[in-house]
C-alpha positions, 0 to 999 in steps of 0.5 A, spaced: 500 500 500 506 505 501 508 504 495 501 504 491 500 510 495 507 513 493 507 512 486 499 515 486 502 521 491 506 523 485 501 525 480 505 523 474 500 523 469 506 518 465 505 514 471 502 508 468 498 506 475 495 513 475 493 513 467 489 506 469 486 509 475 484 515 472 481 510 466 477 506 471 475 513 474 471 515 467 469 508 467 465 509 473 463 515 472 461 514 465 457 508 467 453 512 473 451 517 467 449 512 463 444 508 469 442 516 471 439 518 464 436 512 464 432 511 471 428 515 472 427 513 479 434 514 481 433 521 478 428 523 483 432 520 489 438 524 487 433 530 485 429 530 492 437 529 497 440 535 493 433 539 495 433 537 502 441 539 503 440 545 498 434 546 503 438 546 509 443 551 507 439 556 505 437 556 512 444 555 515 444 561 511 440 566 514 440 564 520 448 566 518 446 573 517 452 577 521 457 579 516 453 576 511 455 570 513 462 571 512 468 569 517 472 575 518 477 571 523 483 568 520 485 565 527 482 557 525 480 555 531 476 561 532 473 559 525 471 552 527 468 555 534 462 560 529 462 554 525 459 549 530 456 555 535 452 556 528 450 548 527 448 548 534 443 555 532 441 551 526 439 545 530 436 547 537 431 551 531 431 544 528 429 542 534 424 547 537 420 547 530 420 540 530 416 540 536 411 546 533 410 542 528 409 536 532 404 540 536 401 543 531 399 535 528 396 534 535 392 539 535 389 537 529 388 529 530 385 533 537 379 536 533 378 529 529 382 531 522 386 525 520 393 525 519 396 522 513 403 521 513 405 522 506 402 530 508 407 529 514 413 527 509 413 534 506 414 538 512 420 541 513 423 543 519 426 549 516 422 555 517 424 561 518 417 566 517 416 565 525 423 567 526 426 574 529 434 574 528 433 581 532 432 582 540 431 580 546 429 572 548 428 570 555 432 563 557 429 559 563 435 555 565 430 553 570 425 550 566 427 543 563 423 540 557 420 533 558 424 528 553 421 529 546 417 522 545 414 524 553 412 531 551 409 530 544 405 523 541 404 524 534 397 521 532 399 517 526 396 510 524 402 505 524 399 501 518 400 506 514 406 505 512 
């Protein structure tokens, strides 16, 4: 493996190893592209992941609204810190719209509307319209939630799957 490695390290595009690694390469790719254009399906499913993730970072986006979203800080590890302060942010927002929803549909099925799972797969939980990224909030450390599954039981028949 060390002398594989070597020799792939030295980008030689004279090196034969490398050529034949860059050929499978292509090969691989060409047959992706081919199984892509012809299933449909698999078009779909590559569709509806880059929607999510696209979804997710325009969310991460405006919720990055300080500088326009630009790290000013060349100091690395200051760099790393806004980044996960930023994923902790976007995922206690996750989290606190996810238990709006969840009571929403609980409300719902309280008044004797059904709920259909295949309604609940198309909400997400990156909502911003009810947000304000400006003021002053309150944090009562003091008051513990209830675990997620204690607090909220989503009214949703199993043998819908």
């Amino acid at each position: 493996p060390s002398t594989l490695l070597r020799r792939l390290g030295s980008y030689s595009r004279r090196n034969r190893l490398y050529q034949a690694f860059q050929a499978l390469g292509q090969v691989v790719r060409t047959l992706f592209l081919l199984r892509y254009i012809s299933d449909a399906g698999l078009r779909r499913q590559i569709t509806a992941c880059t929607n999510i993730v696209e979804d997710y970072n325009r969310f991460v986006d405006w919720l990055f609204f300080g500088k326009q979203g630009v790290i000013t800080d060349n100091d690395p590890v200051e760099q790393e810190k806004r980044l996960k302060y930023l994923d902790l942010v976007a995922n206690a927002v996750i989290l606190q719209n996810t238990v709006d929803i969840s009571l929403a549909v609980q409300a719902l099925s309280a008044e004797g509307i059904r709920i259909d799972r295949a309604a609940l797969k198309t909400l997400s939980p990156y909502l911003t319209r009810h947000l304000k990224r400006y003021g002053d909030y309150v944090v009562d450390f003091k008051q513990i939630p209830l675990p997620l599954e204690d607090a909220i039981s989503l009214p949703v028949q199993l043998d819908e799957m």
